[in-house]
VEXLUM-149878 format. One record per residue (C-alpha): y, x, z. Coordinates in steps of 0.2 Angstrom, whole numbers, plus 5000, padded with zeros to 4 digits. Example, Ala and Ser with C-alpha at 12.3 -4.5 7.8 and 13.67 -1.06 7.14 Angstrom:
<pts>
497850625039/499550685036/
</pts>
This chain:
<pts>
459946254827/458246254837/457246174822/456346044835/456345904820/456045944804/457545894790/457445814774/457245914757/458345944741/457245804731/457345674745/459345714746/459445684729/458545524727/459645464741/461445514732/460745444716/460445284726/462145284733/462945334717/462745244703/463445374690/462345494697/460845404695/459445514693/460545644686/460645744702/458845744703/458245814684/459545964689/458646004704/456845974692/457746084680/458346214692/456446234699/455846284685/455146444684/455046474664/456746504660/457446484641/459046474633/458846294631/458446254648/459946344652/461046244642/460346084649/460646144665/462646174661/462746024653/462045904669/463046014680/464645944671/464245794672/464145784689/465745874692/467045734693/466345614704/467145604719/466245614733/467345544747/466945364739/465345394749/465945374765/466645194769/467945234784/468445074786/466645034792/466445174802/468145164811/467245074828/466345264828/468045344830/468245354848/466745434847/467445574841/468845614856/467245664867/467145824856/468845864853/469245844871/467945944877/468646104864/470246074871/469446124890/468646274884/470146344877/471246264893/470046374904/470046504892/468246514888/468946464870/467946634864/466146544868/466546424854/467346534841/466046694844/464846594831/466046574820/466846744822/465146844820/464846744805/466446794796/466446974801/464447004796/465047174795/465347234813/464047284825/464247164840/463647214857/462647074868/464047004878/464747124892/464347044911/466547074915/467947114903/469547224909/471347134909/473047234908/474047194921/475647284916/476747164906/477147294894/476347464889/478047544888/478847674898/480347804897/480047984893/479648094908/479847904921/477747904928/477047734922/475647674932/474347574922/473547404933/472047344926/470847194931/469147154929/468346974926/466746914925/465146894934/465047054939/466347164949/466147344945/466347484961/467347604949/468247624934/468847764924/470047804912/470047894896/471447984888/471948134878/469848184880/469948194899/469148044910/469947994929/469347864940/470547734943/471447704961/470647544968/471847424976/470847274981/468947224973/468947194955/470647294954/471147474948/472547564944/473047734939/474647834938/475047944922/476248074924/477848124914/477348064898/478248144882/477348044871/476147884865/474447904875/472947814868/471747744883/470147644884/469547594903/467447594906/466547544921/464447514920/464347554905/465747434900/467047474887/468747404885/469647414868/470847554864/472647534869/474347644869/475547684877/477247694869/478347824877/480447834873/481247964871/482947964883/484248084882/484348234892/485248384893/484248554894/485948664896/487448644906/488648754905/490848754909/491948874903/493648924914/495049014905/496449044918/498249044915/498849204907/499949264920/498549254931/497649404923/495749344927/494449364915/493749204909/492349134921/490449024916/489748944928/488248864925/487248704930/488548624937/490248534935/491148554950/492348694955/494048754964/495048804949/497248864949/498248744940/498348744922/496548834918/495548764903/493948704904/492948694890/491248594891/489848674881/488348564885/486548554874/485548404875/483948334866/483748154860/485548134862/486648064848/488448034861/489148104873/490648054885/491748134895/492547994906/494047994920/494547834928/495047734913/494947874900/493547904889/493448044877/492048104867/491148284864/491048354848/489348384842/488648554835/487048514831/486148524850/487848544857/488948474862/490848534864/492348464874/494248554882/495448504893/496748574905/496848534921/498348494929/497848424944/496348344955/494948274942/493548164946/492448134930/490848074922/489848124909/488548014902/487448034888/486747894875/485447874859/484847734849/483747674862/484547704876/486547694882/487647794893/485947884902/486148024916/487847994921/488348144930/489848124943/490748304947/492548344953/493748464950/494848534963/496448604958/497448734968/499248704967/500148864963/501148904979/502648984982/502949184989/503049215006/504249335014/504349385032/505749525036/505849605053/506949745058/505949895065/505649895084/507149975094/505950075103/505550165088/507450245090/507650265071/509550295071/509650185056/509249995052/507649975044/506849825037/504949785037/504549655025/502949595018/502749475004/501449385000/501049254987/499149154980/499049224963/500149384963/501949454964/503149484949/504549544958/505749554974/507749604973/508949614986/510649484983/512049564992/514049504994/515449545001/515649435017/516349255014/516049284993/514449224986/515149204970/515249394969/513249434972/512549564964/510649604963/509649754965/507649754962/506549824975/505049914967/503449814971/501549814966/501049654955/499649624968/499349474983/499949544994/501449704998/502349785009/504349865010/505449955019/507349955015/508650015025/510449955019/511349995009/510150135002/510750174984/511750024981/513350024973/514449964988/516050014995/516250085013/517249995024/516549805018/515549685029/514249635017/513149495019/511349495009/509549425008/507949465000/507149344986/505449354980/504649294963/502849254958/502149264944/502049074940/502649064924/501948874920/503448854934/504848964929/504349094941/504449024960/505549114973/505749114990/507349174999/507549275017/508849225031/510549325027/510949475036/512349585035/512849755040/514449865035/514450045029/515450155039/516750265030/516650435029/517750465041/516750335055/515150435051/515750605052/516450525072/514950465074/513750595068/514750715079/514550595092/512750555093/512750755092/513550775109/512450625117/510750735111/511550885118/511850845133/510250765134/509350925131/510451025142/509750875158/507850915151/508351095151/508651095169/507251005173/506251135164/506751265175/506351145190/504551165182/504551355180/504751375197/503351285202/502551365193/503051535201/502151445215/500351395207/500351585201/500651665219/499551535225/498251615214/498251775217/497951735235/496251665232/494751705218/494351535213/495451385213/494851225226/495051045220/496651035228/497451175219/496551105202/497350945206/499051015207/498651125191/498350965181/499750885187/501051025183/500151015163/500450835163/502250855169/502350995157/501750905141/502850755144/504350885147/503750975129/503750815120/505550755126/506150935124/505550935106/506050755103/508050795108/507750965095/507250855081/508450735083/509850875084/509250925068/509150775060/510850745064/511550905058/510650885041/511550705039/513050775043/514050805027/515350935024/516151005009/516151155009/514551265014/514251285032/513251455038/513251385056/512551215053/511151315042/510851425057/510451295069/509551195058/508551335055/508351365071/507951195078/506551195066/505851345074/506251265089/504951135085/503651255081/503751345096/503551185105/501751145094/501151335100/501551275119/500751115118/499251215111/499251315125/499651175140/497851115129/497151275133/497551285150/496951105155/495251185147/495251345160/495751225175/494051125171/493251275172/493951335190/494151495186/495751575193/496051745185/495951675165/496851535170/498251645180/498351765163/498751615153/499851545165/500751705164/500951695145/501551525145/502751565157/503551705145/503451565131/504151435141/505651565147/505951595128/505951435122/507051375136/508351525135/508451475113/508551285117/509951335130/511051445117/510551275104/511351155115/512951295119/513251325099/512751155096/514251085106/515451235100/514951155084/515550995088/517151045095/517151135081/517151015070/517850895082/519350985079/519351005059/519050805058/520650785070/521750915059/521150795044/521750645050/523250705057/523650765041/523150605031/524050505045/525750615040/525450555021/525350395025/527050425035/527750485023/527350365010/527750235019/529550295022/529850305002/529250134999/530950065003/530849855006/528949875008/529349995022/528849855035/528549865054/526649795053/526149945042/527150065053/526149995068/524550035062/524950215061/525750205078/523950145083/523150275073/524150395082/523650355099/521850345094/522350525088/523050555104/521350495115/520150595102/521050755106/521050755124/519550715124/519150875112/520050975126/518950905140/517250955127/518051125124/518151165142/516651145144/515951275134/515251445141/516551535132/518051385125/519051385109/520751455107/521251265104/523351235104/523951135117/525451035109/525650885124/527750935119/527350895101/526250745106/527450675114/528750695101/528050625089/527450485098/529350445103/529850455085/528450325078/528950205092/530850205090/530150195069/529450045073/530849995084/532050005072/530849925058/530849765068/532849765068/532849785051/533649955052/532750015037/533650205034/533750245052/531750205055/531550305038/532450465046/531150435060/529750405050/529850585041/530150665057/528450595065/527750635046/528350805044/527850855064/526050785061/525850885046/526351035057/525351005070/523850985057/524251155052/524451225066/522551165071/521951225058/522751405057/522351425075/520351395073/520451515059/521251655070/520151595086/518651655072/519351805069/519651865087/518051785094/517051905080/518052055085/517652025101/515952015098/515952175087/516552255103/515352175114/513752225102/514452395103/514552425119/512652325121/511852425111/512452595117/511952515136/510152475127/510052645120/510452725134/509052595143/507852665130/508052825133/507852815154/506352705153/505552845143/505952965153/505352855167/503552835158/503052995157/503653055174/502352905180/501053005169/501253135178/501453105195/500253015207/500452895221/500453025235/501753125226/503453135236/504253095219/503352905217/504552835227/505952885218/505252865201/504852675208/506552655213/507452735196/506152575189/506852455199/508652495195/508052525174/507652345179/509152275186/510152365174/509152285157/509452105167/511452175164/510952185146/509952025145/511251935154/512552015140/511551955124/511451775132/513351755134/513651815116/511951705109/512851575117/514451575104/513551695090/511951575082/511351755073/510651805090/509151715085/507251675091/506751865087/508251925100/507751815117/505551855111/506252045111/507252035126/505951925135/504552055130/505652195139/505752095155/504052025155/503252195156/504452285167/504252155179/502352185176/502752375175/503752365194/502052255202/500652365194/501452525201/501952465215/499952405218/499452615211/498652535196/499752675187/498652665168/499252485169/500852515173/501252665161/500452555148/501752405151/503352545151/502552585134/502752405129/504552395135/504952555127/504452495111/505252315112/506852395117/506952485102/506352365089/507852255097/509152405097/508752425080/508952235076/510652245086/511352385076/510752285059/511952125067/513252245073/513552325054/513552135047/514652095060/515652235054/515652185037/515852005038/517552065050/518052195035/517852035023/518951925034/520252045036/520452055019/520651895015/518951875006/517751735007/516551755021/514751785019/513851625014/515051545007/514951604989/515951624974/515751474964/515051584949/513551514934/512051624930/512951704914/514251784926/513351844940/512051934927/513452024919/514152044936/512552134942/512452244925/514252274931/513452354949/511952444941/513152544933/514052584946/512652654956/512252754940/513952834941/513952854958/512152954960/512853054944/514453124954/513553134972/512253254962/510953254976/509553124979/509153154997/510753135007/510752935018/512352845013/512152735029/513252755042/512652795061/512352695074/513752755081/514952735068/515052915060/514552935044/513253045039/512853205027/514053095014/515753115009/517152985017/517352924999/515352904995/515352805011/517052715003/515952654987/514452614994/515152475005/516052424990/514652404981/513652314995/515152184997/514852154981/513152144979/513052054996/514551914989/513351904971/511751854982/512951704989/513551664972/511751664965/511051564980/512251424977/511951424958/510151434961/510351254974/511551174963/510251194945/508751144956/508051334953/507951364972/505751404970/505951504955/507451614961/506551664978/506051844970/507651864964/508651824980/507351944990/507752084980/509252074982/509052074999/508052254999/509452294987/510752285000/509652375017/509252505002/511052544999/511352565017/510052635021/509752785008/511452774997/511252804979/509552854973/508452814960/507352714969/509052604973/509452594954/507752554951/507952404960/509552364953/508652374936/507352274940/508552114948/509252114932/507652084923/507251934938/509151874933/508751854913/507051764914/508051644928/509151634913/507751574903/506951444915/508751364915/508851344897/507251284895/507351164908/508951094898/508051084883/506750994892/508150864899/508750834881/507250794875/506950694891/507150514886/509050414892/508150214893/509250134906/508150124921/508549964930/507449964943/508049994960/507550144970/507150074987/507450234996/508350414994/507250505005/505750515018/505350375031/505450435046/503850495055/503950345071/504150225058/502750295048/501650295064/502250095067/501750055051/500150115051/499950035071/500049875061/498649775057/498849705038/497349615031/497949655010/497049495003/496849574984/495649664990/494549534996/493549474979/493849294987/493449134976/495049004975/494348894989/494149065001/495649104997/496748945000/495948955019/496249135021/498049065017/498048935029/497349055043/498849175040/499949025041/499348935056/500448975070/
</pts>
């Protein structure tokens, strides 16, 4: 290879093969001769071929002679076991580099680098997205400083561990990189890295469709497969994902698979209870990748809640009333109330109490509200709530049982008329502690005048007599309102004018209490302020306010309690009579006449017995008593038949108990009638009395009228130093004394008559406050003063003479009525629309005819004040009364009709008219301007006529579905129960926009105790 000795030739080569070979000879040789030759010819050619074929077939192995060379063959191990190192220290390449330049002549080859680079990593494969860090080695004679990295045209120098070792990480790889390391000029060879793909989901998403009855709109949430879900909701996985071709759903043992939409993937289940699951994804290359772990958390359904309290004594509602409140997770479908009579479940019946389909509720129910039940029965009952659960059949929960009995009619008449007397004589105690009150404050005024201003003492005992005062007004006004509340419960048949009085005058009762409060308000302000003359002034006026209100609440308690003797005394006539039908019934029944039947009537009796004494002991007390019968002989009559009935009874003495029996029936029913004539009568005599009475106080004010005027204007006229002051001063002081005659008068009669109303006592009380102001300013010389408060008496006295004459005339005429036998005012005629219209027409024309034969406009059919008639004829006089009875008795009749058909807003105009009909009648007689009025009620009366056949066209029309729902209550709450209700702190959880998991532990809050 280094050419130091020089080789043999082709000619000497040949020679020696020839030599060796004998069938070569010199053959061998002439080819080589042959080949030399330079001139070339078609027959040197062919000689060539031919000695070439010859020398084809001789086999050249028969050269070597390997039995004769077979002590060289050991030889031959030195070579072949020194290849065998260089491959074995894997320098193998230093024997094959010859070889392999030699074969590929093509390729450039470098000079051999001084280091090569060795892959460490065992494989140049990695996940997609996993980093991959590439460890690489250099060997050889030379140990570079730094290496570098190429890939994808960017260069990085490699991290070095230790000398002669680098490595680099590559981040996230999505695909196969291609890489070559260099270091001092040293290149590697290109290598790759293979990246694979792994399944991965790019969108998560879960679907919640909640149970119907839940009525929530179907939620996403996204990213994530936990959640707090009711029971029963459907959840539907929608999940995309790349590379992926499977995708399981797994629970425990279970395994179900997604449906694949191209990218997506699809599953749906409904959850019934807590869920721990998995969800794994897989491709070709990789299996059950990602797995996700999430847990679903169902909320169990629960059943309602009910809680039911009666309302607070404290409260002193009268009636029993129930506060519920319900409650349930996902929402309310509906609560009833189950109600039996005692000791009979079987027999239960159900009424729904109106609720709202929320969270959360509240009721009031007071029993047995408009339930169908009998009076008399103990009846048990208890509230049941539903939910709206209707995977479960609707869950309920049920109340403890409660029960209450309805008193009968006749129970709550006694006891309306009962309760009635306690509030009365509760008032009638805070009435005389208001006067306690006044007095003192009689005191705080004199003290005031005595000094300018007021000191902190005085102050101080200022705003203690508002405190006492306020909390006097309140009680005052609550005992009112509870009288009135009363008498509107309490029920009679017939129209009652007196109940309606009172009522109406309770009511403005209470309204005059508010205007007090309102000033008490007023003067706590001016006793801040210290100043003594303002503050006297309006202690002054509330004084006169305070004496009104307390004279009107005394005449309310007086005809209150005449009320209830009253009708005391009815209700005790009533029984007695039903008491006698029983009697007597029980006398015909023959063998069923039996002695346990006859002693409950002689029971009934006696109870009769105690009820009336103790009628005579309330009548007593009145200010002016009822003509009650005293029939103690009777009493005591029948009392000795019903026992000797009874007696006989258990002897089994049939017809002589019988005789007995009718005799105590026939008694009772006398002395029922007897009751009741006598309260009729008493009526009468007690309105003539009062007619007689009015009469004679109204000529007394007249007279009063007139001397106070006279009075006045001698004080015009005369000064202090006059010798005639004194007198004038005295003649005030006995105008004074005499008016308190007159005062005193009106009170006893407002004390039985409830027409001496709140404009009576404020006219009467205006008189005595300014002659009282009149008698001080004049006796102090401050004449302008008072000539100016006799101006002010003179005028109240004659605005409440003319008021008394107005009362006196209908006092008149209500006597005239009764006398005849005719219905009293008020109480109506039981006529319909139809007939009062043509009853009407029916006056009109009488007022024609009557105006036609008077033949003169400007004579006053009304009679005097003091009884005479006027310019008019006896008979003119005659008609016109007839003609206002009649007008007065269709007002009644229309007023009735109007309450009964619901028109009582749109018949207002109507009834007022009528009204001014009626004072125009008296008042001017028969005159145009009278039948003008007539004319023009008659037109009110025809479009009434219409409105009440429309609005029964309108209930025709008006749909009849059966409404089953129960109406939980007839009328208002009352206003302390209102005020409870809103004192209550209720947390309604639908409106908290709570998720299920908030929700269950505002639940457990509420239920923690």
């Amino acid at each position: 290879m280094v050419k130091l000795q020089k080789g043999i030739d082709y000619q000497q080569a040949s020679e020696i093969i020839g030599n060796h070979f004998n069938e070569v000879g010199d053959k061998l040789t002439n080819f080589l001769q042959l080949a030399q030759n330079k001139e070339q010819s078609e027959l040197l050619l062919a000689s060539i071929q031919q000695k070439s074929i010859e020398l084809q077939p001789i086999p050249f192995t028969k050269a070597v002679n390997f039995k004769a060379n077979k002590k060289y063959l050991p030889w031959a191990m030195v070579p072949l076991v020194c290849i065998l190192t260089f491959y074995a220290t894997g320098n193998g390449t230093l024997l094959s580099q010859s070889l392999d330049r030699v074969v590929h002549y093509t390729l450039p080859f470098a000079p051999q680098a001084p280091f090569q680079f060795k892959i460490l990593n065992t494989s140049l494969t990695t996940e997609e997205n996993k980093d991959f860090t590439i460890r690489v080695r250099t060997e050889g004679k030379v140990v570079p400083e730094k290496t570098m990295i190429f890939f994808n045209n960017e260069s990085y120098y490699m991290e070095s561990v230790r000398p002669g070792e680098f490595e680099f990480k590559i981040t996230n790889p999505t695909q196969d990189l291609n890489f070559h390391l260099e270091a001092n000029e040293v290149s590697s060879n290109e290598h790759q890295l293979k990246v694979v793909a792994l399944p991965s989901i790019t969108n998560f998403e879960m679907q919640l469709r909640y149970p119907s009855y839940l009525k929530k709109k179907t939620e996403i949430i996204q990213g994530t497969g936990n959640a707090i879900i009711p029971e029963g909701t459907q959840v539907i996985w929608k999940i995309t994902a790349k590379a992926t071709q499977k995708m399981i759903w797994k629970r425990a043992v279970t395994e179900n698979s997604f449906t694949k939409q191209g990218n997506q993937f699809v599953l749906s289940k409904n959850i019934l209870q807590n869920t721990d699951y998995q969800i794994s994804s897989s491709n070709s290359t990789v299996k059950q990748h990602e797995k996700l772990n999430y847990q679903l958390a169902v909320v169990k359904d629960q059943f309602p809640t009910i809680q039911v309290n009666p309302a607070p004594d404290s409260l002193k509602l009268g009636t029993n009333y129930y506060v519920g409140q319900i409650a349930d997770d996902y929402g309310l479908s509906k609560l009833q109330i189950v109600y039996y009579p005692k000791d009979k479940p079987t027999n239960a019946k159900r009424g729904t109490i109106a609720i709202k389909s929320a969270a959360f509720d509240q009721f009031i129910f007071s029993f047995p509200s408009n339930l169908p039940i009998q009076s008399g029965i103990v009846y048990e009952y208890y509230f049941e709530v539903f939910d709206n659960d209707a995977l479960h059949q609707f869950k309920s929960t049920k109340t403890s049982v409660f029960s209450s009995r309805l008193a009968t009619t006749e129970e709550k008449e006694e006891q309306s008329l009962q309760q009635q007397n306690e509030n009365t004589n509760r008032l009638e105690k805070s009435l005389k502690s208001q006067e306690k009150q006044l007095s003192e404050l009689d005191k705080l005024k004199k003290l005031g005048k005595e000094k300018n201003e007021f000191e902190f003492k005085e102050q101080q005992q200022v705003a203690d007599f508002l405190k006492r005062q306020k909390r006097q007004e309140q009680m005052m006004r609550e005992f009112a309102e509870k009288m009135k509340d009363n008498l509107e419960n309490f029920k009679s048949e017939q129209k009652d004018p007196l109940k309606e009085d009172l009522v109406k005058r309770l009511e403005k009762a209470a309204q005059e209490s508010d205007q007090n409060k309102k000033l008490l308000d007023e003067l706590q302000k001016l006793n801040d302020k210290i100043g003594a003359e303002e503050l006297l002034q309006k202690l002054d006026n509330y004084k006169q306010q305070s004496k009104n209100q307390t004279k009107n609440l005394a005449q309310l308690v007086e005809l209150t309690k005449r009320f209830y003797v009253e009708k005391k005394a009815e209700q005790l006539a009533n029984k007695l009579d039903q008491l006698s039908n029983q009697q007597e019934q029980l006398s015909n029944k023959g063998k069923d006449n039996k002695s346990d039947k006859q002693e409950d009537i002689n029971l009934a009796f006696d109870k009769i017995q105690k009820e009336l004494k103790e009628l005579q002991k309330d009548n007593k007390e009145l200010k002016s008593p009822l003509d009650l019968p005293n029939e103690e002989a009777k009493e005591k009559s029948i009392d000795e038949d019903l026992k000797k009935a009874l007696n006989e009874l258990q002897q089994n003495n049939t017809p002589k108990a019988q005789s007995k029996q009718k005799a105590a029936a026939k008694k009772m029913k006398e002395m029922s009638q007897e009751m009741k004539e006598s309260m009729e009568s008493s009526e009468m005599e007690q309105l003539q009395e009062d007619v007689k009475m009015l009469r004679q106080i109204t000529d007394n004010l007249l007279a009063f009228s007139n001397a106070q005027e006279a009075v006045m204007k001698q004080f015009k006229s005369t000064k202090s130093t006059s010798p005639s002051f004194n007198k004038n001063l005295k003649t005030q002081q006995n105008l004074k004394q005499q008016f308190k005659h007159i005062d005193d008068s009106l009170f006893a009669m407002s004390l039985r008559n409830p027409k001496f109303a709140e404009d009576v006592t404020k006219q009467v009380g205006n008189v005595e406050y300014n002659i009282n102001n009149a008698v001080e300013s004049l006796t102090n010389s401050r004449f302008a003063k008072g000539v100016s408060h006799q101006q002010f008496a003179v005028s109240s006295a004659n605005i409440l003479a003319d008021r008394l004459s107005d009362e006196l005339f209908n006092m008149q005429l209500s006597l005239s009525g009764m006398s005849s036998g005719k219905p009293k005012p008020g109480q109506g005629q039981g006529m319909q629309l139809p007939d009062i219209i043509k009853k009407q027409q029916g006056l009109g024309e009488q007022m024609k005819q009557g105006m036609k034969e008077n033949g003169q406009e400007g004579k006053s059919g009304k009679p005097q004040k003091n009884g005479q008639n006027g310019e008019q004829g006896e008979d003119d006089a005659e008609t016109i009364m007839r003609i206002y009875k009649e007008q007065r008795k269709l007002r009644d009749a229309l007023e009735s009709e109007l309450e009964k058909q619901g028109l009582g807003s749109k018949g207002q105009s109507a009834l007022e008219q009528m009204k001014q009909l009626e004072k125009q009648l008296l008042n001017k007689g028969f005159k145009n301007e009278t039948i003008q009025k007539a004319t023009n009620i008659q037109q009110e009366l025809l479009k009434l006529k219409s409105a009440l056949q429309q609005q029964g066209e309108d209930n025709k029309r008006e749909s009849e579905t059966n409404k089953k729902q129960f109406s939980n209550s007839a009328k208002g709450l009352p206003k302390p129960l209102l005020e409870y209700l809103n004192s209550i702190e209720i947390l309604n959880r639908q409106s908290l926009p709570l998720r299920s998991n908030f929700n269950e532990k505002v639940q457990n809050y509420f239920n923690y105790k």
